[in-house]
N, C-alpha and C positions, 0 to 999 in steps of 0.2 A: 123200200129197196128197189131200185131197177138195175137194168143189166146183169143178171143174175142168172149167171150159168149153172154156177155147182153151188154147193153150200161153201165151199171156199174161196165165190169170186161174185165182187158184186159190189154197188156203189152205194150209199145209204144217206136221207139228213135227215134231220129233226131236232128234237127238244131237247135240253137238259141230259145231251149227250158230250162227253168227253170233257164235263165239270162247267162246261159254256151251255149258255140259254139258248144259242144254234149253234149247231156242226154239222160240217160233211164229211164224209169219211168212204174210205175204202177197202176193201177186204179184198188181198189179191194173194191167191195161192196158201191163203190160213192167218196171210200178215196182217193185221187192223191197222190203218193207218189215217188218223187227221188229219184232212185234206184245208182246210178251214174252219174258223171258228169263231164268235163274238158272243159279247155277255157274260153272263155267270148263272150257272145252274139255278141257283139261288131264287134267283130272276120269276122261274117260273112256278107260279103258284097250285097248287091242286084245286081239282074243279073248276079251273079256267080252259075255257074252252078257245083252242086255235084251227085257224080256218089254213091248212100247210097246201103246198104246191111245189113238187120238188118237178122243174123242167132241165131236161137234160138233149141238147143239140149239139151234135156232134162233142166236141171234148170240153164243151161249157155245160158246168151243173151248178144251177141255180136255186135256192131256195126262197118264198115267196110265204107270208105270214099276213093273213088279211087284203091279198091284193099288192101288196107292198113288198120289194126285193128287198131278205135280210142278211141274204150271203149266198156269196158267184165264186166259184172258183173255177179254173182250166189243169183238165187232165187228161190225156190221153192215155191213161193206162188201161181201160176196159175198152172197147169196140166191137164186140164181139159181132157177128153176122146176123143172131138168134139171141135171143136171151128172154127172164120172163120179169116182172112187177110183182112186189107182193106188201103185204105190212106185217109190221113187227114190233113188241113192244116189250119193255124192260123197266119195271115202276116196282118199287119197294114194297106197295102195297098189292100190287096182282093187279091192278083193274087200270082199267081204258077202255076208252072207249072211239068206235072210229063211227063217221056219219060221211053220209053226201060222198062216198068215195066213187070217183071215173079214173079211167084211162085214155087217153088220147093219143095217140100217134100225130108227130109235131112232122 
């Protein structure tokens, strides 16, 4: 998640989110909304390990899988002045795992 004011505002991508093997998405005032998306859930297999990179400049949020761009999309609907980064996860079985996590200011 970045840009992440309240619990009801904030920009999010990853895996085997919104039934596609990548999504971006948006949460603005409690709405979730699918900002982009490619693949099929399906796609991704358990205990496969991905190396994710969500870069977000100005109102291009980008998502990155191995080094590799797997979905860009442009919004301006979050910019807020302050906001914070966090992770989150949502698997049928409870578990994940996060490694090697940074933040950088772009």
């Amino acid at each position: 998640m970045t840009r992440f004011t309240t619990r009801d505002s904030y920009y999010y991508a990853g895996i085997a989110s919104w039934g596609q093997k990548y999504a971006i998405g948006v949460v603005d005032a409690g709405v979730d909304t699918k900002l982009a998306g490619t693949g099929a859930a399906a796609d991704i297999k358990p205990e496969e390990t991905h190396a994710l990179r969500f870069a977000v400049q100005g109102s291009k949020l980008t998502l990155y899988d191995g080094g590799r761009e797997v979905l860009s999309v442009v919004d301006p609907t979050l910019v807020p002045t302050e906001s914070f980064v966090g992770l989150q996860s949502s698997t049928a079985t409870g578990k994940t795992s996060f490694g090697n996590v940074s933040v950088h200011a772009l």
